[in-house]
PDB file of N, CA, C and O in Angstrom:
ATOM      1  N   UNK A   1       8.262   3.213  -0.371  1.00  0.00           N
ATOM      2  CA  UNK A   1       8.079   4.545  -0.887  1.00  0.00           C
ATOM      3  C   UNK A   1       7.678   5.484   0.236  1.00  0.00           C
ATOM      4  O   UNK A   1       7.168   5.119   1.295  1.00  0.00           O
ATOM      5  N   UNK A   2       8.065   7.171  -0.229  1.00  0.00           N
ATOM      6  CA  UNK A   2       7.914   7.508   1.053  1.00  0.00           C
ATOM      7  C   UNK A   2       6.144   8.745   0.849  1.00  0.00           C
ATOM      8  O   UNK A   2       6.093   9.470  -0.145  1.00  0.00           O
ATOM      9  N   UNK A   3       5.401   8.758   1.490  1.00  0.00           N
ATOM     10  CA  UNK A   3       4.587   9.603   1.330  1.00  0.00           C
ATOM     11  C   UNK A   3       4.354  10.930   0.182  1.00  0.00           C
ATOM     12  O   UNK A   3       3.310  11.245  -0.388  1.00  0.00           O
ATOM     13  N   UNK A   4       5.625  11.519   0.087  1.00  0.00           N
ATOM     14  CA  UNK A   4       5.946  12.553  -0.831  1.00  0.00           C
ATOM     15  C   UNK A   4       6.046  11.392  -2.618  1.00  0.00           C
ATOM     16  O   UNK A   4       5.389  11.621  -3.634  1.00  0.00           O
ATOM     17  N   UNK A   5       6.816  10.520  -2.468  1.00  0.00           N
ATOM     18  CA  UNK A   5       6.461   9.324  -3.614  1.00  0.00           C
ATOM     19  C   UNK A   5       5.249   9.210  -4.459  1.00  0.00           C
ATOM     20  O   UNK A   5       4.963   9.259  -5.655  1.00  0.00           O
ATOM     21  N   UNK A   6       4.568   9.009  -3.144  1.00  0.00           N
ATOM     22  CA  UNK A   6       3.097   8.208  -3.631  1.00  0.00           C
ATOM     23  C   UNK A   6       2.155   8.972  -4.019  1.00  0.00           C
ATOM     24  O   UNK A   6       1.092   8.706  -4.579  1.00  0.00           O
ATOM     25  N   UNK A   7       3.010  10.805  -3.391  1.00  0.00           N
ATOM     26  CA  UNK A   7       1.443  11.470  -3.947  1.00  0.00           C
ATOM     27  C   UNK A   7       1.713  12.416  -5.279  1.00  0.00           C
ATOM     28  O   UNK A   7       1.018  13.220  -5.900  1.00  0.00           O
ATOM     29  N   UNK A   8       3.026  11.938  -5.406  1.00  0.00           N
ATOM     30  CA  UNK A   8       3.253  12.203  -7.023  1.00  0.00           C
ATOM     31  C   UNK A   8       2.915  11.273  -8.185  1.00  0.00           C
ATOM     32  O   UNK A   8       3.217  11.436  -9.368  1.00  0.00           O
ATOM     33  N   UNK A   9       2.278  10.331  -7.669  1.00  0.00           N
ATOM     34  CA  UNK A   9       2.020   9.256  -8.827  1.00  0.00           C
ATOM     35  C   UNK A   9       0.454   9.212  -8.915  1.00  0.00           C
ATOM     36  O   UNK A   9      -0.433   9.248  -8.062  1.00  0.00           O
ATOM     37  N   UNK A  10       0.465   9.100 -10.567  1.00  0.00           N
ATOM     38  CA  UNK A  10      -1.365   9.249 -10.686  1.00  0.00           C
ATOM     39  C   UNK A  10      -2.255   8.209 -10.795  1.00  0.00           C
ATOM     40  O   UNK A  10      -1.706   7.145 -11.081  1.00  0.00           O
ATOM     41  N   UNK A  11      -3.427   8.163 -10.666  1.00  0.00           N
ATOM     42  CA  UNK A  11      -4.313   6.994 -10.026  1.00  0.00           C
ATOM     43  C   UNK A  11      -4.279   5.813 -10.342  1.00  0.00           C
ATOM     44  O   UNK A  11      -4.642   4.901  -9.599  1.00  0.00           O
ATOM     45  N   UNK A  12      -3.762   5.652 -11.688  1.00  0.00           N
ATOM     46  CA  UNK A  12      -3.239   4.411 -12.693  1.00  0.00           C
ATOM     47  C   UNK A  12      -2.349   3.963 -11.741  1.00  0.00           C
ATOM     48  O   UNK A  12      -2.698   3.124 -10.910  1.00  0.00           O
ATOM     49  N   UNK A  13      -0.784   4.618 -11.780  1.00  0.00           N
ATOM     50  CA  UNK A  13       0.260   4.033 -10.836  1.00  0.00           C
ATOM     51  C   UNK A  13      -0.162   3.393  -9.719  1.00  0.00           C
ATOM     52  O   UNK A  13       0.116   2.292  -9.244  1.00  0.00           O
ATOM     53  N   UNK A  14      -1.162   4.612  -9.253  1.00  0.00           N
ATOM     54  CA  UNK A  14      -1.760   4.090  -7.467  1.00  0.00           C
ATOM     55  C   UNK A  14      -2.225   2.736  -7.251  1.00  0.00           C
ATOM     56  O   UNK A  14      -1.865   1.963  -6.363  1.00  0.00           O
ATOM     57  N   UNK A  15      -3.082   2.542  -8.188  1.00  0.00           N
ATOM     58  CA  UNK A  15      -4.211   1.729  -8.688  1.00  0.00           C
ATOM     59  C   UNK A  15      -3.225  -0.054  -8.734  1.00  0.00           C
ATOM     60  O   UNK A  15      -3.483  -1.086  -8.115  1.00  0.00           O
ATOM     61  N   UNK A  16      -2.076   0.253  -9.751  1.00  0.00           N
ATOM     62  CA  UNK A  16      -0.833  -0.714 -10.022  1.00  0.00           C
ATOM     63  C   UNK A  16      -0.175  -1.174  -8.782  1.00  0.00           C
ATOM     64  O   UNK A  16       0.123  -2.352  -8.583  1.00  0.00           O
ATOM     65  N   UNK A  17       0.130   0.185  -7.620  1.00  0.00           N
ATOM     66  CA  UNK A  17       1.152   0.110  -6.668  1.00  0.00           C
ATOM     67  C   UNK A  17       0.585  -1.140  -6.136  1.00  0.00           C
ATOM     68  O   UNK A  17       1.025  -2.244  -5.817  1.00  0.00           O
ATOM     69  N   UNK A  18      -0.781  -0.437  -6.168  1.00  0.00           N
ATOM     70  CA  UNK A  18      -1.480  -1.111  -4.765  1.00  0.00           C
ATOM     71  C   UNK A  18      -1.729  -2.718  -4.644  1.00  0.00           C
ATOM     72  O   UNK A  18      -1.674  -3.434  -3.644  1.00  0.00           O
ATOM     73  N   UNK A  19      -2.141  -3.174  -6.542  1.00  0.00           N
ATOM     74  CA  UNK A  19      -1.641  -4.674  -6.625  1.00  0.00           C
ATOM     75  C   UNK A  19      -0.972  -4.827  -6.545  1.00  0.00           C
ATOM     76  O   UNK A  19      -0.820  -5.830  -5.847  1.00  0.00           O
ATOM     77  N   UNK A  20       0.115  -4.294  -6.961  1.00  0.00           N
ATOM     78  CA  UNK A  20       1.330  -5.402  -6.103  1.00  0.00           C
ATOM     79  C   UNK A  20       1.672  -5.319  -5.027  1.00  0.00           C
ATOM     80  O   UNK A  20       2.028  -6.410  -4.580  1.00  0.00           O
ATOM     81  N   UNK A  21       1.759  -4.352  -4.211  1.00  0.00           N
ATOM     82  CA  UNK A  21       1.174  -4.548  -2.849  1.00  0.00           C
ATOM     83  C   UNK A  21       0.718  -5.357  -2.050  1.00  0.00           C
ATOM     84  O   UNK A  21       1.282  -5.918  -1.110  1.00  0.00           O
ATOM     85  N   UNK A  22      -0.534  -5.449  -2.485  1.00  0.00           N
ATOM     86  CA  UNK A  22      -1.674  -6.792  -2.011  1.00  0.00           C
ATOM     87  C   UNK A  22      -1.047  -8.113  -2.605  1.00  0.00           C
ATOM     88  O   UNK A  22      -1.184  -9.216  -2.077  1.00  0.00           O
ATOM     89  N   UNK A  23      -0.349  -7.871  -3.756  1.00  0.00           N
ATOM     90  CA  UNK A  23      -0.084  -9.499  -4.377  1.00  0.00           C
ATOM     91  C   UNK A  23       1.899  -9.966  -3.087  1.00  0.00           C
ATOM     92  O   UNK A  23       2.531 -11.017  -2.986  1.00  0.00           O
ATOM     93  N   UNK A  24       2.101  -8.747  -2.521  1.00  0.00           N
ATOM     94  CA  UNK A  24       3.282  -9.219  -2.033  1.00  0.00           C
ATOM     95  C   UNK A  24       2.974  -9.192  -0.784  1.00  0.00           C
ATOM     96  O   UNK A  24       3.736  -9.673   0.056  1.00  0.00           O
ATOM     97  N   UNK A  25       1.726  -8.584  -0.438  1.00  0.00           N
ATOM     98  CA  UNK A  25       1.007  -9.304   0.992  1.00  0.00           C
ATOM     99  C   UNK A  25       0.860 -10.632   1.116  1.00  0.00           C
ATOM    100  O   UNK A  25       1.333 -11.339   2.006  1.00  0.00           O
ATOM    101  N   UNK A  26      -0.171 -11.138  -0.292  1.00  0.00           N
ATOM    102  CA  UNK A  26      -0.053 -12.373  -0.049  1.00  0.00           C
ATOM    103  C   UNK A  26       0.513 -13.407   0.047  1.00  0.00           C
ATOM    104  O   UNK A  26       0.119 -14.437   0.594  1.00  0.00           O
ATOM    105  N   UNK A  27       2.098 -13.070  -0.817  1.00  0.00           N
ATOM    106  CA  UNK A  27       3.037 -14.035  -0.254  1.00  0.00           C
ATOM    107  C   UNK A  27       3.691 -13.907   0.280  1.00  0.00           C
ATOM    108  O   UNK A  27       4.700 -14.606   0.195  1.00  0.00           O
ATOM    109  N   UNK A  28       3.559 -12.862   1.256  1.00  0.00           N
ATOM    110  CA  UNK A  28       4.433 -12.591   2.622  1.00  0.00           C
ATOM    111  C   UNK A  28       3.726 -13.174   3.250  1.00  0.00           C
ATOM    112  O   UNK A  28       4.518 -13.732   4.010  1.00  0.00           O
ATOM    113  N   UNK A  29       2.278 -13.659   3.679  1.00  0.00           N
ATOM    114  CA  UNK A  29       1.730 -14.449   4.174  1.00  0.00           C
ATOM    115  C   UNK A  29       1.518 -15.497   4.630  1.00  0.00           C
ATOM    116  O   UNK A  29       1.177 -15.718   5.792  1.00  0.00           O
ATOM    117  N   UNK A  30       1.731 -16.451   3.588  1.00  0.00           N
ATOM    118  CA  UNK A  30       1.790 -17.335   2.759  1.00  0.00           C
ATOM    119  C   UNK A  30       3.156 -18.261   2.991  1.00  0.00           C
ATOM    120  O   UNK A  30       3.162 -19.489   2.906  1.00  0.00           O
ATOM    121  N   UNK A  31       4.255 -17.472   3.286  1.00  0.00           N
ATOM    122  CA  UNK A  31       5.431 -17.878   3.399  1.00  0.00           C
ATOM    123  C   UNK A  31       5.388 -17.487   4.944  1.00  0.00           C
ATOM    124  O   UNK A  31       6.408 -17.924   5.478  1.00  0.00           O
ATOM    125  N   UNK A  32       4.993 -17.165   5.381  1.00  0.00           N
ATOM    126  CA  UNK A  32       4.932 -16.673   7.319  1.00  0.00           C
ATOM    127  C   UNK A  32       4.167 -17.965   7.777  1.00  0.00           C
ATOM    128  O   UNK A  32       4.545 -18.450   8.844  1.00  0.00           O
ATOM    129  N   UNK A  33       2.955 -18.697   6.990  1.00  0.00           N
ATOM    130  CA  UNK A  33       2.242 -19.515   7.354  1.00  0.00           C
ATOM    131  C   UNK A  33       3.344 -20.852   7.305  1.00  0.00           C
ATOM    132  O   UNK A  33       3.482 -21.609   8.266  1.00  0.00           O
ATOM    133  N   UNK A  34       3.993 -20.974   6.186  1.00  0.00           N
ATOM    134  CA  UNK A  34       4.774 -22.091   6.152  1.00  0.00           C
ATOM    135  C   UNK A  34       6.306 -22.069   6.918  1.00  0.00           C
ATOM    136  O   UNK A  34       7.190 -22.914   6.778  1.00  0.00           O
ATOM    137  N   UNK A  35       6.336 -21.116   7.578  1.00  0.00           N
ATOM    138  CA  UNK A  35       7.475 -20.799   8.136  1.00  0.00           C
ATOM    139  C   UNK A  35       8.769 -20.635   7.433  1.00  0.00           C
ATOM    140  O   UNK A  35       9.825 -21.143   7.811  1.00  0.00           O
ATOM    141  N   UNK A  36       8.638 -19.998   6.536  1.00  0.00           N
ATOM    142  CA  UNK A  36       9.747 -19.439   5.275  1.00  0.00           C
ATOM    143  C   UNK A  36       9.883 -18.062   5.571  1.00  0.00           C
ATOM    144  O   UNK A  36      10.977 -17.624   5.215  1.00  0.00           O
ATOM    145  N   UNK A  37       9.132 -17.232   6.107  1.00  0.00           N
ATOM    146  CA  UNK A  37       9.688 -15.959   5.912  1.00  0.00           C
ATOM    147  C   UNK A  37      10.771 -15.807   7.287  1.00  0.00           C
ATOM    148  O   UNK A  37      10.816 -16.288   8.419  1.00  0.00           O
ATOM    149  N   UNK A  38      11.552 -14.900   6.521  1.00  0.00           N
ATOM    150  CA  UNK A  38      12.695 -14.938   7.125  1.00  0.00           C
ATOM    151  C   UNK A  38      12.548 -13.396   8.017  1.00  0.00           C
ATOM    152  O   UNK A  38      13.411 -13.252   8.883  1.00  0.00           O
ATOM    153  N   UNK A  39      11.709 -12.449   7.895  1.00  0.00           N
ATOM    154  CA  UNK A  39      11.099 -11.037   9.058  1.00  0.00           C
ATOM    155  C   UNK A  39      10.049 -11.431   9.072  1.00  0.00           C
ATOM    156  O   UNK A  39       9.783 -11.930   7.979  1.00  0.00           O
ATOM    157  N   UNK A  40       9.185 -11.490   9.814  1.00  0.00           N
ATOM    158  CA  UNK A  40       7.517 -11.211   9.858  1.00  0.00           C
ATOM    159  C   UNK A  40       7.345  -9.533   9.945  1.00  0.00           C
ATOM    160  O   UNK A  40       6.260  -9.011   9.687  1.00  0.00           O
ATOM    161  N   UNK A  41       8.449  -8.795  10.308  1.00  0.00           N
ATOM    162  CA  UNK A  41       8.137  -7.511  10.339  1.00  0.00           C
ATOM    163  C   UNK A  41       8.160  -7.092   9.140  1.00  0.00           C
ATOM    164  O   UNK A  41       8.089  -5.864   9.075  1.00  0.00           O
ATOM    165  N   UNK A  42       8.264  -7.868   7.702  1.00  0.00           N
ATOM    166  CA  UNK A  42       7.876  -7.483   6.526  1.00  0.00           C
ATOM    167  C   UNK A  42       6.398  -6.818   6.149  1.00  0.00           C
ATOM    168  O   UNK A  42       5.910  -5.911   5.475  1.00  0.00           O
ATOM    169  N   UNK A  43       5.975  -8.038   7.169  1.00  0.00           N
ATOM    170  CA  UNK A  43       4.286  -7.625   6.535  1.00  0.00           C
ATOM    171  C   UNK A  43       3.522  -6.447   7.153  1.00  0.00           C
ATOM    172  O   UNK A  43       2.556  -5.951   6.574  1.00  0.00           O
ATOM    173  N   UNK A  44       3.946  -6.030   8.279  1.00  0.00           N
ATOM    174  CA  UNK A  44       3.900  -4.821   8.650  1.00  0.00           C
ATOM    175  C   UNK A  44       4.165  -3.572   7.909  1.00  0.00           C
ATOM    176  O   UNK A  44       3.585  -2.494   7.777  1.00  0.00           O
ATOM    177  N   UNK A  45       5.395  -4.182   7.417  1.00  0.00           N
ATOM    178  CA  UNK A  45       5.738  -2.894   6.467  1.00  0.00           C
ATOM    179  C   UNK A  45       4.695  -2.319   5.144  1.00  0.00           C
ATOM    180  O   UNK A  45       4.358  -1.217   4.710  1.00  0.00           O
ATOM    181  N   UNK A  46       4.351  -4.137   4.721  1.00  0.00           N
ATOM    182  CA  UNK A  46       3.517  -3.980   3.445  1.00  0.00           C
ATOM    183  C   UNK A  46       2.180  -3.304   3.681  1.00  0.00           C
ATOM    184  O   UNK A  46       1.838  -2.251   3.141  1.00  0.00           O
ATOM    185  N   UNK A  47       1.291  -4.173   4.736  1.00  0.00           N
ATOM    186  CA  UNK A  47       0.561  -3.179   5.474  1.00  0.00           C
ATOM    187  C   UNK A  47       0.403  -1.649   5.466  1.00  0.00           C
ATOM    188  O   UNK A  47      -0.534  -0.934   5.108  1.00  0.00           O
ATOM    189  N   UNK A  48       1.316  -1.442   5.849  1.00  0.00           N
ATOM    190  CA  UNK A  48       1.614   0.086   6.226  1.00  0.00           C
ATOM    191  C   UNK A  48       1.468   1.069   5.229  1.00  0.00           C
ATOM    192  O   UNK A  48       1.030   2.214   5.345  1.00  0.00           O
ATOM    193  N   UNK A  49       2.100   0.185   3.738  1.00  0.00           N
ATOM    194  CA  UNK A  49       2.727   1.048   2.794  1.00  0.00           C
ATOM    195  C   UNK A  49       0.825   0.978   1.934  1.00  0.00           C
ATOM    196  O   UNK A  49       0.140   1.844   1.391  1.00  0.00           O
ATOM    197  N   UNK A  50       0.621  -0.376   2.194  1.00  0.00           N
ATOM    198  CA  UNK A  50      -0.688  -0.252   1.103  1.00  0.00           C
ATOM    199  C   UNK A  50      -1.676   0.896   1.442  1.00  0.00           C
ATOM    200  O   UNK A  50      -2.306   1.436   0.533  1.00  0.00           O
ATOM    201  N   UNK A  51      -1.871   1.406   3.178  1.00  0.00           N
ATOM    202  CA  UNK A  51      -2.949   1.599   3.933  1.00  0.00           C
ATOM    203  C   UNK A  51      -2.238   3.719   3.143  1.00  0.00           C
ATOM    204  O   UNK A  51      -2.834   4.752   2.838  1.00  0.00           O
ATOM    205  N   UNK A  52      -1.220   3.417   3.161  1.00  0.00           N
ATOM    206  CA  UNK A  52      -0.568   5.008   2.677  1.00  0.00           C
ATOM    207  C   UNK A  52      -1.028   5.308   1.067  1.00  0.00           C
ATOM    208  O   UNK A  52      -1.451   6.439   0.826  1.00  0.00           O
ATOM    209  N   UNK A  53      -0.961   4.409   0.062  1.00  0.00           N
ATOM    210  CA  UNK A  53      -1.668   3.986  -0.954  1.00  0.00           C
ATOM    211  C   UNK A  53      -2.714   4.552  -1.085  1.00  0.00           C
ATOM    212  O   UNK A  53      -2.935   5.575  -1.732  1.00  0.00           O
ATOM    213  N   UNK A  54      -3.581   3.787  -0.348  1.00  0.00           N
ATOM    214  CA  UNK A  54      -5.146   4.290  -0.004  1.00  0.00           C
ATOM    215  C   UNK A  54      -5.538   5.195   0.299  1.00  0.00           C
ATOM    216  O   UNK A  54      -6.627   5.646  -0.059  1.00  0.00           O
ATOM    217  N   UNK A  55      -4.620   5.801   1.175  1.00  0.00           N
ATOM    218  CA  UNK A  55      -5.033   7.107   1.356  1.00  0.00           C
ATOM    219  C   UNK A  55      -4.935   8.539   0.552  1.00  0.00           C
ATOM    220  O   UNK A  55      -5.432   9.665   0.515  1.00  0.00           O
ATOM    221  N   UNK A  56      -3.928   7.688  -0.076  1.00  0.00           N
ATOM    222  CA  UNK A  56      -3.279   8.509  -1.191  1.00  0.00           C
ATOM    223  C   UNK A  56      -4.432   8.337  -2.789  1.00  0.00           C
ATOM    224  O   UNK A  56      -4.530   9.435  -3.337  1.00  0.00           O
ATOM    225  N   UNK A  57      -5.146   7.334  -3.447  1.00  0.00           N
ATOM    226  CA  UNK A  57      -6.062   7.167  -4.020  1.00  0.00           C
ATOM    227  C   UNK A  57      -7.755   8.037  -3.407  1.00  0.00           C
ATOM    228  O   UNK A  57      -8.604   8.714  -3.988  1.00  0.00           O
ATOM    229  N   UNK A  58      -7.613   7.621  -2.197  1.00  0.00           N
ATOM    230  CA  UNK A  58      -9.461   8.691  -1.731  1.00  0.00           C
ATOM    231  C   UNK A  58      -8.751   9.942  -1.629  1.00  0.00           C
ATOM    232  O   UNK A  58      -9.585  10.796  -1.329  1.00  0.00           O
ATOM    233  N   UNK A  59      -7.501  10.499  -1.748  1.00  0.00           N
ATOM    234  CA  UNK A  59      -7.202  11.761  -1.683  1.00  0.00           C
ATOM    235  C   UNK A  59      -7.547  12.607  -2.973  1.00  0.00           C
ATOM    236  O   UNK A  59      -8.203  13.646  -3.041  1.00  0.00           O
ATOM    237  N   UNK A  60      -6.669  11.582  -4.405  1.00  0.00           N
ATOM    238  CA  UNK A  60      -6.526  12.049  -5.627  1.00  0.00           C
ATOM    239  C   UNK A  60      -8.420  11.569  -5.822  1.00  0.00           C
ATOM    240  O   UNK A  60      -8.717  12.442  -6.637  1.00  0.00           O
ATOM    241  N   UNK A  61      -9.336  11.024  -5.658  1.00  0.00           N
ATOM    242  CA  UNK A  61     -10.393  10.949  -5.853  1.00  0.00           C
ATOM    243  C   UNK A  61     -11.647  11.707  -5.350  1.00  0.00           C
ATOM    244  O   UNK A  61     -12.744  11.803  -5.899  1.00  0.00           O
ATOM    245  N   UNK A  62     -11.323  12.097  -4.458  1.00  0.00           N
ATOM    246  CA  UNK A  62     -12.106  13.274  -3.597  1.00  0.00           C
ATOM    247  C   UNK A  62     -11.813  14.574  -4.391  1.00  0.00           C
ATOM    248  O   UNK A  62     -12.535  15.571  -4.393  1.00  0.00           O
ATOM    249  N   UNK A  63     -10.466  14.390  -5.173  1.00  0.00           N
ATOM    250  CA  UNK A  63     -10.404  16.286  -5.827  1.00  0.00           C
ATOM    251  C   UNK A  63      -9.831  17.045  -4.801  1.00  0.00           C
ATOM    252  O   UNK A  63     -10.007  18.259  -4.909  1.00  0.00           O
ATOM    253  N   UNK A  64      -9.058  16.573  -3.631  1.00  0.00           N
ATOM    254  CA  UNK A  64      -8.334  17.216  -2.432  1.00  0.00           C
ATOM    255  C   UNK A  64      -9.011  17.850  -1.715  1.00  0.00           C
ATOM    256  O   UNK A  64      -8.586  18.812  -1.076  1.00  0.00           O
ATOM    257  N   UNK A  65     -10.364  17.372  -1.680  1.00  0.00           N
ATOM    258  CA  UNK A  65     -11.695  17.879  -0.873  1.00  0.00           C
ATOM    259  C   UNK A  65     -11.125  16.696   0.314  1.00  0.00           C
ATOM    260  O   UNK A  65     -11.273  15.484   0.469  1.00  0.00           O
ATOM    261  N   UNK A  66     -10.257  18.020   1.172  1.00  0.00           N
ATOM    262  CA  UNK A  66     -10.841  17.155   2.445  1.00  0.00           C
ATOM    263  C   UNK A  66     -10.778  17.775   4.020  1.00  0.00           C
ATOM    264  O   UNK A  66      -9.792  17.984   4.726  1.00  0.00           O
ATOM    265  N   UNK A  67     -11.898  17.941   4.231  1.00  0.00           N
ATOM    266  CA  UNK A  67     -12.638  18.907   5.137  1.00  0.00           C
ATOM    267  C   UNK A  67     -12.880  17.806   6.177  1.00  0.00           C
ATOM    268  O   UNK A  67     -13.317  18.107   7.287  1.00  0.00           O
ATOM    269  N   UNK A  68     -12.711  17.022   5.972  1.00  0.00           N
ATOM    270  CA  UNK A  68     -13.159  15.919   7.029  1.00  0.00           C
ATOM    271  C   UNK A  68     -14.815  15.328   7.016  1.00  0.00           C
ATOM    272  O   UNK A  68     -15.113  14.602   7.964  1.00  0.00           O
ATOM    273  N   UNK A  69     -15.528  15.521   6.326  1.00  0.00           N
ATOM    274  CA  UNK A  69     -17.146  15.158   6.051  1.00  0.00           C
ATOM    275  C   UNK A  69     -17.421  14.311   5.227  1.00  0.00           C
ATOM    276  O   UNK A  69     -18.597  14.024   5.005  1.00  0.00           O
TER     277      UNK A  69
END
């Protein structure tokens, strides 16, 4: 998903994205450990996308208070 995506979806969705997210971290993991995954640059991606997530949840939770403090 791309940034503009994620900050149209409300905290429920966010909240949803983000497990499965974390649940396809862990078996991107999981399968990297056993030598099944077929990119390791997957988990980077997942990474990436959860950490955008997050930022996107303390955004909609702050009330778009963000001044930097």
């Amino acid at each position: 998903m791309k940034n503009e995506e994620i900050k149209t979806l409300s905290l429920a969705q966010l909240d949803a994205r983000l497990k499965e997210l974390k649940n396809e971290l862990f078996n991107l993991r999981f399968s990297h450990a056993t030598r099944n995954l077929a990119n390791p640059l997957e988990i980077r991606n997942v990474r990436r996308e959860i950490a955008r997530v997050q930022t996107a949840i303390r955004e909609k939770s702050n009330g778009g208070n963000n001044d930097g403090k």
